[in-house]
N, C-alpha and C positions, 0 to 999 in steps of 0.2 A: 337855658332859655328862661326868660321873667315871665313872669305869669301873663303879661299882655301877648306876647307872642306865643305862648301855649293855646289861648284862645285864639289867634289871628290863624297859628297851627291845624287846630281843630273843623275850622270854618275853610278852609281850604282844603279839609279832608272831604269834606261836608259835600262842595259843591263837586268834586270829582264823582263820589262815589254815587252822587245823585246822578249825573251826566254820563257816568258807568251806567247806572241803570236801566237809566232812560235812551241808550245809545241810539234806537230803531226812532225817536223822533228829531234824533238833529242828523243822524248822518250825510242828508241831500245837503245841507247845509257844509261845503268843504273847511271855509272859515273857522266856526266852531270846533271844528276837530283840531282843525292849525289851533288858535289858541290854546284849548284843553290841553293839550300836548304840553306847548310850553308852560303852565300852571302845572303840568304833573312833573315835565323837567326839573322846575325850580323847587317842587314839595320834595322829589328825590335827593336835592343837595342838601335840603333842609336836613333830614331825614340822616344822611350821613354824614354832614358836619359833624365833628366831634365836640362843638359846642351842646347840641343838640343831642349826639350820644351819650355824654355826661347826664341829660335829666332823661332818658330815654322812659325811666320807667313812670314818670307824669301822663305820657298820652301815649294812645295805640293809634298804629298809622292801619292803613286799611288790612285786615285780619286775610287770613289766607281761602279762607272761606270767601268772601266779598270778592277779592281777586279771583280765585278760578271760574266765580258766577260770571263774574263780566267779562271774562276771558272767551267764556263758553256761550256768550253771548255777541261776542264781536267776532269770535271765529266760525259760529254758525252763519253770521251773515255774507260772509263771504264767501264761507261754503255752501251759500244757497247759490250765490251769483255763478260759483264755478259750474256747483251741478247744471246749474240752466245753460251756461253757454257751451257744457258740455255734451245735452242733450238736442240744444240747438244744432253747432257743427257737426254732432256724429261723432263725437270724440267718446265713445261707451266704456271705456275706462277711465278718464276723469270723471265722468258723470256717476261711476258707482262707487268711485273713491269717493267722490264729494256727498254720498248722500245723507251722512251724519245728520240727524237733527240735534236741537240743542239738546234734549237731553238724552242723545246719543255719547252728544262730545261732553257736557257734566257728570255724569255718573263713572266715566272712565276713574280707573287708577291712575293717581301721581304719574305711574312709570308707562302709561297708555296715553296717559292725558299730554302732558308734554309733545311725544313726535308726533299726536296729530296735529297739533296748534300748528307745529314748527313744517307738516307739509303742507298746511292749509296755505301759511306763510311764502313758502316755495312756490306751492303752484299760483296763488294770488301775483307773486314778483314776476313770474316768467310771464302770464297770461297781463301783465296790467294793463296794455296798451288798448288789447281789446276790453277790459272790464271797466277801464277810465268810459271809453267812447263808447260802449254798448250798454252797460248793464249799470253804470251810476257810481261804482266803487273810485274812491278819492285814494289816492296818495295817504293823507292823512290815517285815512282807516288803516292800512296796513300797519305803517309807523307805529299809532295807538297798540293794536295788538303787542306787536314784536316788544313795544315799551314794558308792555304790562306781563309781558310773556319773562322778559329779564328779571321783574322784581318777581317773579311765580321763583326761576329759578334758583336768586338769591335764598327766598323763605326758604328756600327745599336743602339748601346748603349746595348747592351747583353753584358753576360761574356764569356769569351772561354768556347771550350767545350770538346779541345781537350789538350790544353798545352804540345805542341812539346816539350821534354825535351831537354834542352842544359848546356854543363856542363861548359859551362861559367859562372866564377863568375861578379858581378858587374864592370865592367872595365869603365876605362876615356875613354872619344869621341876620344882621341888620341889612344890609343890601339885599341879600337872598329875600327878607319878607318885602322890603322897598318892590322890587322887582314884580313879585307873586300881587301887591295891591295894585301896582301898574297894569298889569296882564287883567285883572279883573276890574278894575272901572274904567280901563281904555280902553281895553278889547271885546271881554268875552260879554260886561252888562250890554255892551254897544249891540253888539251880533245879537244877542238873546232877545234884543226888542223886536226882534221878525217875528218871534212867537208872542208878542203881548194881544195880539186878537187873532192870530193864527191859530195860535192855543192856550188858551188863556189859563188848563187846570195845568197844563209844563210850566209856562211863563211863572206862575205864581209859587209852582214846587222850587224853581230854581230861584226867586227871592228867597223863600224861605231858609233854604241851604246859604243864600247866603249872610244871613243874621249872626252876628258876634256873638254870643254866648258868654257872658261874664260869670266865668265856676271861680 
């Protein structure tokens, strides 16, 4: 990678791990989660391009730390949705399976941490129909998860377990960043303007994230 795309690299880490963060103010938002997704797709090819493996040791992509935080943050919210519509129907064992709080499901070990994500996952898939029409959970949010759940078990040395399909063929680090600026000033600056007075301290976090950085 040349140094302009190490920066353009960087700022697409930027705005992910911000939107990670912050996941509990866009989620109603299904939109947002559809792009982010595709912006994490496209950093993932980045990332494993072997152009990009060559300067690998220039930038760090999101630390595994950062990852299991947002992990344990999108999987707590789903495991909030299950717990409730579990205690809604009478269902008292989804409901005490789900009652993880986040930092129930952060503090677990690696080798604890993993299968609960991956039942949250499960029961999220079986249940969606009623958690799309009841309780708010998108499509998107699961996806997001399971995404992020793959590169957890990449870092750990496992294999995916979910493989997000994307029907991107193998493209150059140049199409691949072409692609990643597309997604962010077609799509996701478009969506993000619901919050320029909905919430103007988000709106202005995710400008921020998304400023170039010339190192």
């Amino acid at each position: 990678m040349n140094k302009r795309q190490i920066n353009h690299k960087e700022m697409q880490d930027s705005v992910i791990n911000f939107l990670d963060r912050n996941v509990d103010k866009w989620t109603a938002i299904p939109k947002v989660g559809e792009f982010k997704n595709q912006l994490d797709t496209v950093n993932q090819q980045i990332e494993q391009s072997q152009e990009a493996q060559q300067a690998a040791q220039v930038f760090l992509g999101k630390s595994k730390k950062e990852l299991k935080y947002a992990i344990a943050l999108k999987g707590d919210i789903l495991n909030d949705a299950l717990e409730s519509m579990g205690a809604v129907s009478g269902d008292l064992a989804l409901e005490s399976r789900m009652k993880d709080s986040f930092s129930d499901i952060h503090r677990l070990t690696n080798l604890e941490f993993i299968p609960k994500n991956q039942e949250i996952i499960r029961e999220a898939e079986a249940h969606l129909d009623v958690l799309q029409a009841e309780y708010g959970v998108t499509v998107e949010q699961v996806d997001d998860l399971k995404a992020d759940l793959d590169n957890f078990l990449q870092l750990n040395g496992m294999p995916r377990a979910y493989q997000i399909e994307s029907a991107q063929a193998t493209q150059s680090l140049e199409q691949l960043f072409s692609e990643a600026s597309d997604i962010l000033n077609n799509k996701l600056d478009k969506v993000m303007k619901i919050f320029k007075r909905r919430d103007p301290n988000f709106y202005n976090g995710y400008l921020a994230a998304r400023v170039i950085v010339d190192n």
